[in-house]
Biopython code that builds the backbone (N, CA, C, O; Angstrom):
import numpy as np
from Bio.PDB.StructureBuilder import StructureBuilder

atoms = [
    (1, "UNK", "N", (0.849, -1.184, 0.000)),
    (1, "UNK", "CA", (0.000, 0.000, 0.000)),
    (1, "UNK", "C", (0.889, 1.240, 0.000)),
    (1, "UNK", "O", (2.060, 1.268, 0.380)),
    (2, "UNK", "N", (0.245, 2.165, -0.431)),
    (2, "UNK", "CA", (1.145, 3.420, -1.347)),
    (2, "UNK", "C", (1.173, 3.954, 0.231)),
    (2, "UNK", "O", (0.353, 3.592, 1.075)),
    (3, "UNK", "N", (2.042, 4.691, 0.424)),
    (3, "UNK", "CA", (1.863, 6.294, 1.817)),
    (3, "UNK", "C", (1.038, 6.978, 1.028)),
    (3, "UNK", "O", (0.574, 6.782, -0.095)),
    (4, "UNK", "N", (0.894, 8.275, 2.261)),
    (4, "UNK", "CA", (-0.206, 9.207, 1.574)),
    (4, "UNK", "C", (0.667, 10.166, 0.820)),
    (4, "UNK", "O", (0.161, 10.789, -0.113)),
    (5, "UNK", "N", (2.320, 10.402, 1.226)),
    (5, "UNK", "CA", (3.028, 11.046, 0.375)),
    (5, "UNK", "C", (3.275, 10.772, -0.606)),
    (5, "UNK", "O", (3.207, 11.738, -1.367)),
    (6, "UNK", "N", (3.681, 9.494, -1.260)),
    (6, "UNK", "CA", (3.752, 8.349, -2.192)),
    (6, "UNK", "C", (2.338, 8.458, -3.075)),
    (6, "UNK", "O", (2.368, 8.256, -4.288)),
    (7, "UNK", "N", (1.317, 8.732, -2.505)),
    (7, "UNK", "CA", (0.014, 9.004, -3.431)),
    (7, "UNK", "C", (-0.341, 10.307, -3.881)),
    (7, "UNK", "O", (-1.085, 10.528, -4.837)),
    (8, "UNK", "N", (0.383, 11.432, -2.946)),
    (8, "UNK", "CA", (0.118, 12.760, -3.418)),
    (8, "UNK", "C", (1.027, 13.151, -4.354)),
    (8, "UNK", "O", (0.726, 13.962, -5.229)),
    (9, "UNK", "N", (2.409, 12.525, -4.237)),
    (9, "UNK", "CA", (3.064, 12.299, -5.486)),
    (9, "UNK", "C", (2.708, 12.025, -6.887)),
    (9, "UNK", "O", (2.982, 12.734, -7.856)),
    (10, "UNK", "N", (2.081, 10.937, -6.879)),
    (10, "UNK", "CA", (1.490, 10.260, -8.034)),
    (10, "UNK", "C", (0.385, 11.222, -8.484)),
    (10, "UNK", "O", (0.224, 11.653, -9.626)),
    (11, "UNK", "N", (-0.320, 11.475, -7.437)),
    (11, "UNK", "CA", (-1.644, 12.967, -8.184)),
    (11, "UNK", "C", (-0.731, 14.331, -8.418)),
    (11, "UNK", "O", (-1.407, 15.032, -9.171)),
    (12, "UNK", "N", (0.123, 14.805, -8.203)),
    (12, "UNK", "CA", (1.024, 15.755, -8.846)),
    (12, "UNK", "C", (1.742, 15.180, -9.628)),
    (12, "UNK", "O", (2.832, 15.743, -9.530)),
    (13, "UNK", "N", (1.810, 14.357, -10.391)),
    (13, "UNK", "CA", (2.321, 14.132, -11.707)),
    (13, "UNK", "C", (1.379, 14.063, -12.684)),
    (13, "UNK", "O", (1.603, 14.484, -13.819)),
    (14, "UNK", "N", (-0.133, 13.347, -12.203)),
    (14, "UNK", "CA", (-1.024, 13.228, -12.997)),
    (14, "UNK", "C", (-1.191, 14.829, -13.321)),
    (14, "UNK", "O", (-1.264, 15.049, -14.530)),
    (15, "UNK", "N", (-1.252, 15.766, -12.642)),
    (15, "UNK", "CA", (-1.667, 17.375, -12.205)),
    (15, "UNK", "C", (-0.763, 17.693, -13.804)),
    (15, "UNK", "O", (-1.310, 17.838, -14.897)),
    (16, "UNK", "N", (0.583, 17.735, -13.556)),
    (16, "UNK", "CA", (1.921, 17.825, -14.519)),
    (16, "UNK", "C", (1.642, 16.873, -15.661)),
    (16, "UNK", "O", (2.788, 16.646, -16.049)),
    (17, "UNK", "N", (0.903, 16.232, -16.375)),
    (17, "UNK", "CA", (0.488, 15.499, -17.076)),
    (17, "UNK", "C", (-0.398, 16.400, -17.788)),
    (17, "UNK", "O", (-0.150, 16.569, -18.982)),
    (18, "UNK", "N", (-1.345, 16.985, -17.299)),
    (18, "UNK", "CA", (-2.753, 17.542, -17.862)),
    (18, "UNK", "C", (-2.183, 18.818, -17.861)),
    (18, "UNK", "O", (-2.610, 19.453, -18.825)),
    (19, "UNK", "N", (-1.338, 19.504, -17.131)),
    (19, "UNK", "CA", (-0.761, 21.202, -16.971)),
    (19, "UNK", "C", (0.542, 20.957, -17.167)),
    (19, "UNK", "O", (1.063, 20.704, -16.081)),
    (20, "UNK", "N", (1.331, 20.914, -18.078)),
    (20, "UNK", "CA", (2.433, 20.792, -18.110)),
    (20, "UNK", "C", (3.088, 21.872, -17.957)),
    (20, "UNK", "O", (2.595, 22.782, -18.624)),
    (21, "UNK", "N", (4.420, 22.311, -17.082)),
    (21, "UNK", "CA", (5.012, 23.116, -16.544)),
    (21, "UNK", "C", (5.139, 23.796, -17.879)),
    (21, "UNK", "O", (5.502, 23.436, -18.999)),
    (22, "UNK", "N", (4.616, 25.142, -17.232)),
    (22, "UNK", "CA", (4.811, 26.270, -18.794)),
    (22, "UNK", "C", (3.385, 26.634, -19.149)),
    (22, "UNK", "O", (2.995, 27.763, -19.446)),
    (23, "UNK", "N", (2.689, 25.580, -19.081)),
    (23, "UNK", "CA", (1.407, 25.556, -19.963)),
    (23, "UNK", "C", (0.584, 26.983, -19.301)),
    (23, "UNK", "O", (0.085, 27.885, -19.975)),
    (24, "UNK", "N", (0.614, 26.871, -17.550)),
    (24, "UNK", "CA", (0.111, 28.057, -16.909)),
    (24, "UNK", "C", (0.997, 29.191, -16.731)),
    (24, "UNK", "O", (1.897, 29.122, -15.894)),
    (25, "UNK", "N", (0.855, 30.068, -17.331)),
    (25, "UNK", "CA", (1.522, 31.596, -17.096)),
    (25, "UNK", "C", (2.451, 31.260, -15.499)),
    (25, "UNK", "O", (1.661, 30.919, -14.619)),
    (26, "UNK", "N", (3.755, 31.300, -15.078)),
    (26, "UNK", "CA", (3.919, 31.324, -13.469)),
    (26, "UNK", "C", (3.928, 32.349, -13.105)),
    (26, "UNK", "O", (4.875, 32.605, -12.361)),
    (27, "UNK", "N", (3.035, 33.379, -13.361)),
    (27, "UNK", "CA", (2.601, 34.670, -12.474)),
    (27, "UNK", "C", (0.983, 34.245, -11.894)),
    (27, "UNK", "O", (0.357, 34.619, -10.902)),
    (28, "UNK", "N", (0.752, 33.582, -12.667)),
    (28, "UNK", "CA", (-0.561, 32.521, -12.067)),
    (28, "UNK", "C", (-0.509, 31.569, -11.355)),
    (28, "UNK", "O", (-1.184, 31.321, -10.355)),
    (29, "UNK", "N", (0.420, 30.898, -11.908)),
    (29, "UNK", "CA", (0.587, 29.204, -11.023)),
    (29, "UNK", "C", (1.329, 29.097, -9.476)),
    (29, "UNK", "O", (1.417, 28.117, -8.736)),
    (30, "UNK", "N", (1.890, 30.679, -9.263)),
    (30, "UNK", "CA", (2.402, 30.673, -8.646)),
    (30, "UNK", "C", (1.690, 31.006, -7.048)),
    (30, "UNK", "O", (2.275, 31.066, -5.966)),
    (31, "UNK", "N", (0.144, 31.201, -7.371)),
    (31, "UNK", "CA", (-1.221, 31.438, -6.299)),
    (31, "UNK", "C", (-1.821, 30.393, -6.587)),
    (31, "UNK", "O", (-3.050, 30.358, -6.538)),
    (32, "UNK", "N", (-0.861, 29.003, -7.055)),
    (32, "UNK", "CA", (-2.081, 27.636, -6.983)),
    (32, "UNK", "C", (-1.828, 27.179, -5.286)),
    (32, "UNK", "O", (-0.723, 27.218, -4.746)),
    (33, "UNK", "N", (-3.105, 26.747, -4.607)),
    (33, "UNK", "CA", (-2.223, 25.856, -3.231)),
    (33, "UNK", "C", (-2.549, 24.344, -3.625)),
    (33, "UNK", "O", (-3.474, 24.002, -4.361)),
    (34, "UNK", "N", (-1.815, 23.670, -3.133)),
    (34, "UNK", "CA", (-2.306, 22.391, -3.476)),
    (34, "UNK", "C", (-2.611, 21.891, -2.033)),
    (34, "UNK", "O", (-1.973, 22.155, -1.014)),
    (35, "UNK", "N", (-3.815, 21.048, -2.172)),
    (35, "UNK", "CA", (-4.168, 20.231, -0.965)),
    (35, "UNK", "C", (-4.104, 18.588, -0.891)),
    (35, "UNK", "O", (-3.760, 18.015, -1.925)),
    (36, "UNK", "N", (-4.395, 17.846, 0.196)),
    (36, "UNK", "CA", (-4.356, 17.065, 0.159)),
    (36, "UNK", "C", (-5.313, 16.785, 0.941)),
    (36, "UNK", "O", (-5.568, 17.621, 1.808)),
    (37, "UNK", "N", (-6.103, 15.580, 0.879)),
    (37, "UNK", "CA", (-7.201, 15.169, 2.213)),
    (37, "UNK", "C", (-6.976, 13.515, 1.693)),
    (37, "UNK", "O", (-7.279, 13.091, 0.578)),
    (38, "UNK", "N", (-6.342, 12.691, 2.856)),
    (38, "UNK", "CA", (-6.411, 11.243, 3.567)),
    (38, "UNK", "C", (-7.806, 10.653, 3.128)),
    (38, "UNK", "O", (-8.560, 11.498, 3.611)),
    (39, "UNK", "N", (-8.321, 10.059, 2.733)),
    (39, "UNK", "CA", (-9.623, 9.048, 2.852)),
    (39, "UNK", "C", (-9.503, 7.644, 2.828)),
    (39, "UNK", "O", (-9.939, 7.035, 1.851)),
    (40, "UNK", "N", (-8.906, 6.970, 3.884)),
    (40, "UNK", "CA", (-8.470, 5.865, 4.261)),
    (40, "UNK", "C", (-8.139, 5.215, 3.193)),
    (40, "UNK", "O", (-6.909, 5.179, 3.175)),
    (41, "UNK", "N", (-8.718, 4.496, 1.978)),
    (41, "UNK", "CA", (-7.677, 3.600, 1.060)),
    (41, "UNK", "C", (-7.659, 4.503, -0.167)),
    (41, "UNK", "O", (-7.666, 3.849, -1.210)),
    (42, "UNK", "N", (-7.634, 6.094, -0.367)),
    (42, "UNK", "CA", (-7.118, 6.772, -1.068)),
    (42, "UNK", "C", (-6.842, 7.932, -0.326)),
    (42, "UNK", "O", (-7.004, 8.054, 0.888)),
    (43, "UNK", "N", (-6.279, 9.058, -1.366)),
    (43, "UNK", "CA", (-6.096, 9.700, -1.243)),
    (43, "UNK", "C", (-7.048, 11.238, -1.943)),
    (43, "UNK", "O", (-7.808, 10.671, -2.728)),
    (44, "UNK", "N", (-7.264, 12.257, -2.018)),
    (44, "UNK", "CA", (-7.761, 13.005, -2.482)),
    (44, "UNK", "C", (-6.949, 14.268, -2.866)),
    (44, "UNK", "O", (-6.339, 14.644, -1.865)),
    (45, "UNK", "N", (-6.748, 14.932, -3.753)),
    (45, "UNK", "CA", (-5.212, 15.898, -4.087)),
    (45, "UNK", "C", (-6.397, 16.757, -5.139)),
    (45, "UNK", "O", (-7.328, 16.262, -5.774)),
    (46, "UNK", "N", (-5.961, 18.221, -5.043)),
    (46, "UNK", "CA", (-6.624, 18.982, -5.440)),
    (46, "UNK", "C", (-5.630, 20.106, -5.486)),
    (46, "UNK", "O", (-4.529, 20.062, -4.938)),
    (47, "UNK", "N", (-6.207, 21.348, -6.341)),
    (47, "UNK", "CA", (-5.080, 22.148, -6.750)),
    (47, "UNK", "C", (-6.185, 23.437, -6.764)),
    (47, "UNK", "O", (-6.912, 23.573, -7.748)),
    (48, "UNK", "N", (-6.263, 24.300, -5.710)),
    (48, "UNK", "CA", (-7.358, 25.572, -5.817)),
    (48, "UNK", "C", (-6.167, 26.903, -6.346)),
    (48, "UNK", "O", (-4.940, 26.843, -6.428)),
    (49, "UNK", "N", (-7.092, 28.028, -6.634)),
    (49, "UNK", "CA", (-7.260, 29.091, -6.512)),
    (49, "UNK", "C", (-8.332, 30.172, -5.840)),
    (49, "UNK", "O", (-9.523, 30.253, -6.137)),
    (50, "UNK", "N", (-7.682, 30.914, -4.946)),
    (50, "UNK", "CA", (-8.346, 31.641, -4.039)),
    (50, "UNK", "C", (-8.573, 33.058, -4.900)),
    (50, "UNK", "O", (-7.560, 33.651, -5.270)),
    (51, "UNK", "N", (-9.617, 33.496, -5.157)),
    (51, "UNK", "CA", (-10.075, 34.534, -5.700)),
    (51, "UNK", "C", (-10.460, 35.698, -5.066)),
    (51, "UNK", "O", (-11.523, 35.575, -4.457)),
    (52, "UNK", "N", (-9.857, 36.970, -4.998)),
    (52, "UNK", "CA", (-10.345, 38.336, -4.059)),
    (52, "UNK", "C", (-11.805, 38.227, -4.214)),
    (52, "UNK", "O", (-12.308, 38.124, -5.333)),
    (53, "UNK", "N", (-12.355, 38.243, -3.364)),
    (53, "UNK", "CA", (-14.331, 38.550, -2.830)),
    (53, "UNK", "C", (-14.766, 37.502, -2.499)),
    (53, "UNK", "O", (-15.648, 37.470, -1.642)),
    (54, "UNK", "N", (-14.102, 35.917, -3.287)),
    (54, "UNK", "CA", (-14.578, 34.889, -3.297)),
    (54, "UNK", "C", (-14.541, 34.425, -1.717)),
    (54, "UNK", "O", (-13.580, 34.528, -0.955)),
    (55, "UNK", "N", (-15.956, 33.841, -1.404)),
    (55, "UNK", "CA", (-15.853, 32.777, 0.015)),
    (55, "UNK", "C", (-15.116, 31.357, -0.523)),
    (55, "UNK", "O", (-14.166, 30.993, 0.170)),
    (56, "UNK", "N", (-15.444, 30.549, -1.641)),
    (56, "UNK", "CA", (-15.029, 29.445, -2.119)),
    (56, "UNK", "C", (-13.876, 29.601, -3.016)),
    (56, "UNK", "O", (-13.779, 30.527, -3.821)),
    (57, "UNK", "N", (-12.855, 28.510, -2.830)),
    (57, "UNK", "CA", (-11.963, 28.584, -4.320)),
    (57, "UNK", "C", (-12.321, 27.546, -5.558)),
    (57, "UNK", "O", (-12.996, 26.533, -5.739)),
    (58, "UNK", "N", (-11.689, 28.187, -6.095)),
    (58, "UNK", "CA", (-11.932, 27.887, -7.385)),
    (58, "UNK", "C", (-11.018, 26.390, -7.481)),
    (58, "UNK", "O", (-9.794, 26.419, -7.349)),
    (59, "UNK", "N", (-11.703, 25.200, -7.707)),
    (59, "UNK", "CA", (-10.601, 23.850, -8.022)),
    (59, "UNK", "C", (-10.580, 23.872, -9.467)),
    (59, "UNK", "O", (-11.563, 23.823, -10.205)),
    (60, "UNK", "N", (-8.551, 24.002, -10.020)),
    (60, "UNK", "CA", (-8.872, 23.922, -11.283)),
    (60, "UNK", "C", (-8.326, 22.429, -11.103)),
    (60, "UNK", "O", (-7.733, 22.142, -12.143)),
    (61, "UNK", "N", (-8.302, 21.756, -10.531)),
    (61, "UNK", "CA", (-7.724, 20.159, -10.858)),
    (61, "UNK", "C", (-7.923, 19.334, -9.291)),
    (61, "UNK", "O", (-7.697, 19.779, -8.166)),
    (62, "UNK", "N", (-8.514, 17.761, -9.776)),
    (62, "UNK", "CA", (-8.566, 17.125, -8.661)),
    (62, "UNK", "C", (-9.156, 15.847, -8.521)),
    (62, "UNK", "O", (-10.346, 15.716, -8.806)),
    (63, "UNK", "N", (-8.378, 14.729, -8.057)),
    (63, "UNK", "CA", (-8.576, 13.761, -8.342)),
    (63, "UNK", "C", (-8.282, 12.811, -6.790)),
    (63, "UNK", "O", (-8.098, 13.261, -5.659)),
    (64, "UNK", "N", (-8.321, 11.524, -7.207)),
    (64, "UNK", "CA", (-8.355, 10.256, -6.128)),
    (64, "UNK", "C", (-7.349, 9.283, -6.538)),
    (64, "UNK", "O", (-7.523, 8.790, -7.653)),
    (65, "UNK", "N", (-6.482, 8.959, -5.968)),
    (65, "UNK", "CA", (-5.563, 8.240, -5.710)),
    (65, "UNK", "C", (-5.746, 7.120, -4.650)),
    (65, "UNK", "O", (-5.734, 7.226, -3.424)),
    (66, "UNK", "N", (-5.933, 5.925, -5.494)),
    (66, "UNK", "CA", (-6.206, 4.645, -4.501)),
    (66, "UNK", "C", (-4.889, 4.327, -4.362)),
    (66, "UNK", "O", (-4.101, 4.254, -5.305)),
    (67, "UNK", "N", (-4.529, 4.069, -2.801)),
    (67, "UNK", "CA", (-3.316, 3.971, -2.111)),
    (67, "UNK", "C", (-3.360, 2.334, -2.505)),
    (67, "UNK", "O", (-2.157, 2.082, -2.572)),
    (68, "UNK", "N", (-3.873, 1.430, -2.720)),
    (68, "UNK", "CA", (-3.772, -0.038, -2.737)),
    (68, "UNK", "C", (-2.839, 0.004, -4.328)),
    (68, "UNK", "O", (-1.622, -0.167, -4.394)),
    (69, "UNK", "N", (-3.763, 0.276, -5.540)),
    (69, "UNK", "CA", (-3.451, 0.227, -6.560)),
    (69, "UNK", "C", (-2.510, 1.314, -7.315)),
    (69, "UNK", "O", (-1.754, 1.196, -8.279)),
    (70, "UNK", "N", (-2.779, 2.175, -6.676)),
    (70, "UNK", "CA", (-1.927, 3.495, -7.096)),
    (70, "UNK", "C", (-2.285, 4.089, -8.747)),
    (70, "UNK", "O", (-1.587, 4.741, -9.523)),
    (71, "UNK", "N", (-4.115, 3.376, -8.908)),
    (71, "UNK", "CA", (-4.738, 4.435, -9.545)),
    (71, "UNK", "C", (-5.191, 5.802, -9.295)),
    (71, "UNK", "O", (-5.361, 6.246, -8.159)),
    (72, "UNK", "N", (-5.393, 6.497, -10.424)),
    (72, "UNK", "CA", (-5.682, 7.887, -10.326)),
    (72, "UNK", "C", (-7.045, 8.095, -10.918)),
    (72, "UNK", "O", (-7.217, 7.744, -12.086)),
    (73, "UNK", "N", (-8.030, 8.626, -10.240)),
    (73, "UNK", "CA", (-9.161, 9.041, -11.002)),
    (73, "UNK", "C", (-9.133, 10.191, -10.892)),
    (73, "UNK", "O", (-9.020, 10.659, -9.760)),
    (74, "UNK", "N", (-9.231, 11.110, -12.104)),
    (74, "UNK", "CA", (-9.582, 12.464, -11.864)),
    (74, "UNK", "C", (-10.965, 12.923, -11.743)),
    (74, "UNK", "O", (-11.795, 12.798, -12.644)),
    (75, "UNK", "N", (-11.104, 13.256, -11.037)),
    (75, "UNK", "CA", (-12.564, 14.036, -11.056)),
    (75, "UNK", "C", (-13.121, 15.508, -11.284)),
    (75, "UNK", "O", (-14.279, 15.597, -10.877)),
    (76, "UNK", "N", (-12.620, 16.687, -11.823)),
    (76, "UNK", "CA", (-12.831, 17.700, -11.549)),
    (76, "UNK", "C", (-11.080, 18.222, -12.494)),
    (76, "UNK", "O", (-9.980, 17.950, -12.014)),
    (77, "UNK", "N", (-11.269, 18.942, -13.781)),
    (77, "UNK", "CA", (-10.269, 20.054, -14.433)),
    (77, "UNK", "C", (-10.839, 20.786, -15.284)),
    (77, "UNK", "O", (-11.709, 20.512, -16.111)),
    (78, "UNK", "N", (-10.183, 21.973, -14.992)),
    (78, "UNK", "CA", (-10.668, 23.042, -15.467)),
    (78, "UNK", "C", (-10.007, 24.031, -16.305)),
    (78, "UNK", "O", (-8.987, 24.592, -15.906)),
    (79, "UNK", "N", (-10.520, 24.280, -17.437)),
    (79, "UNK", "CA", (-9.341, 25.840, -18.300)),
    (79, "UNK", "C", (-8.997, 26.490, -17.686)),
    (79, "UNK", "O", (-9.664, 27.258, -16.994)),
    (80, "UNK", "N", (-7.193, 26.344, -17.767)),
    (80, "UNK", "CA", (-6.786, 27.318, -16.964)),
    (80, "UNK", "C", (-6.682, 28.565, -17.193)),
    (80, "UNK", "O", (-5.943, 29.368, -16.625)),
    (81, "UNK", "N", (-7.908, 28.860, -18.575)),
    (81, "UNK", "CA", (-7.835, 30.156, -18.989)),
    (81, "UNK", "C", (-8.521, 31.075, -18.133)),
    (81, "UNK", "O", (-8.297, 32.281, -18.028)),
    (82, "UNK", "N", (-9.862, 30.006, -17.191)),
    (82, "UNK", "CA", (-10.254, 30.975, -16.696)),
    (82, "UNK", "C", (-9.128, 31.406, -15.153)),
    (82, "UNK", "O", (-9.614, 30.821, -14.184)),
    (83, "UNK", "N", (-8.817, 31.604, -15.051)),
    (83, "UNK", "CA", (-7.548, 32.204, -14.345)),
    (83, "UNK", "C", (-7.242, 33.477, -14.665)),
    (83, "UNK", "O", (-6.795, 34.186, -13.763)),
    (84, "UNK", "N", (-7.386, 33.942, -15.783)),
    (84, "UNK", "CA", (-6.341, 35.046, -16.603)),
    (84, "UNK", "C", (-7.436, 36.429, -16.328)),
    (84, "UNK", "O", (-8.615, 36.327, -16.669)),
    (85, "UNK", "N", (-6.905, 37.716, -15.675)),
    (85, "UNK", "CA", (-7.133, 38.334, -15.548)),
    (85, "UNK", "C", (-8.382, 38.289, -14.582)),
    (85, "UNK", "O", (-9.551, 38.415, -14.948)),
    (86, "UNK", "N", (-7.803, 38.023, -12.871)),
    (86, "UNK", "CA", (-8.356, 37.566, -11.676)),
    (86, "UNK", "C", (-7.242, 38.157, -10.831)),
    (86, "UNK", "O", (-6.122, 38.390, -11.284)),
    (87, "UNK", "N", (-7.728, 38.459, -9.183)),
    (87, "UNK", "CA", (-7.120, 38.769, -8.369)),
    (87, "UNK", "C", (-7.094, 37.589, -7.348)),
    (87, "UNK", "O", (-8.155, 37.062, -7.014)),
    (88, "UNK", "N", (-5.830, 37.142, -6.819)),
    (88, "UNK", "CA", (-5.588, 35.989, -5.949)),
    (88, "UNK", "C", (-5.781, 36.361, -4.911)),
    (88, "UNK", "O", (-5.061, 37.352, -4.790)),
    (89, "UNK", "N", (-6.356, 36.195, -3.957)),
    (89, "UNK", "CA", (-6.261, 36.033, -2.559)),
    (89, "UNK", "C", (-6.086, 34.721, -1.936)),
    (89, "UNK", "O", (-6.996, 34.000, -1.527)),
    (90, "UNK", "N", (-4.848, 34.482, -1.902)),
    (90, "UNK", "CA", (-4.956, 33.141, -0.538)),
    (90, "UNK", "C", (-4.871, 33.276, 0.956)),
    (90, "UNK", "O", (-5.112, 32.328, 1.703)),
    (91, "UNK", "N", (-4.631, 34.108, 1.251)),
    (91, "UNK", "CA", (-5.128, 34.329, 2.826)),
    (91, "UNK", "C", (-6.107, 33.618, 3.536)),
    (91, "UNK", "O", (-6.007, 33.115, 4.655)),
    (92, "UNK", "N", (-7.648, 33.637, 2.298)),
    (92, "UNK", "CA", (-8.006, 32.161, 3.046)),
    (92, "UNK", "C", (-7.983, 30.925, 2.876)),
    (92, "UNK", "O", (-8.833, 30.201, 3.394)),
    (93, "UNK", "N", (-7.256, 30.582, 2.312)),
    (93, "UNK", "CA", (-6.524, 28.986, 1.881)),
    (93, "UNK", "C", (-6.011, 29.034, 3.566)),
    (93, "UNK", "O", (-6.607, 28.064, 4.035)),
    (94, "UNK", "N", (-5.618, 29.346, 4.126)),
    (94, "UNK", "CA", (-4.514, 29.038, 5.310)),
    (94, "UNK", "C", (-5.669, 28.135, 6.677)),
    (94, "UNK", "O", (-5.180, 27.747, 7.738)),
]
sb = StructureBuilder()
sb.init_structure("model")
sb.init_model(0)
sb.init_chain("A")
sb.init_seg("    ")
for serial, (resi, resn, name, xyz) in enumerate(atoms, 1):
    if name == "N":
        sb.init_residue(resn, " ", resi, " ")
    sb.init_atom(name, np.array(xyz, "f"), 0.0, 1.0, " ", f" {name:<3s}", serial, name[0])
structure = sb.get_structure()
């Protein structure tokens, strides 16, 4: 069975797979947070943006990582166009 680091690994490559370094402007990518949430035989890995006014962020990517098999399901990606010309706030990411 995978660790949960060992699985959040594997969902940041899948992430780097679908966004390949470059692909997002890094004056953008650089207000992505990435999360992680444990769900006993996976994992859950997600990649927000926090938007000025916004209560919710924005998930542009996010998927499940079964720690047994060390599949990846994605569930949830998004154009990272809509990004472009937005104000970041992560302050409440923390």
């Amino acid at each position: 069975m995978l660790t949960s680091e060992e699985a959040i690994v594997i969902g940041c490559k899948k992430y780097r797979e679908l966004y390949p370094k470059g692909m997002i402007p890094a004056a953008i990518e650089e207000h992505a947070v990435l999360g992680a949430t444990p769900n006993g035989s996976s994992v859950t890995i997600h990649v927000t943006y926090w938007f000025e006014g916004e209560s919710e962020p924005f998930y542009l990517f996010r998927a499940s990582v079964n720690r047994e098999s060390g599949d990846v399901t994605v569930t949830n990606t998004e154009d990272w166009h809509l990004l472009e010309n937005r104000t970041f706030d992560n302050s409440q990411s923390l």
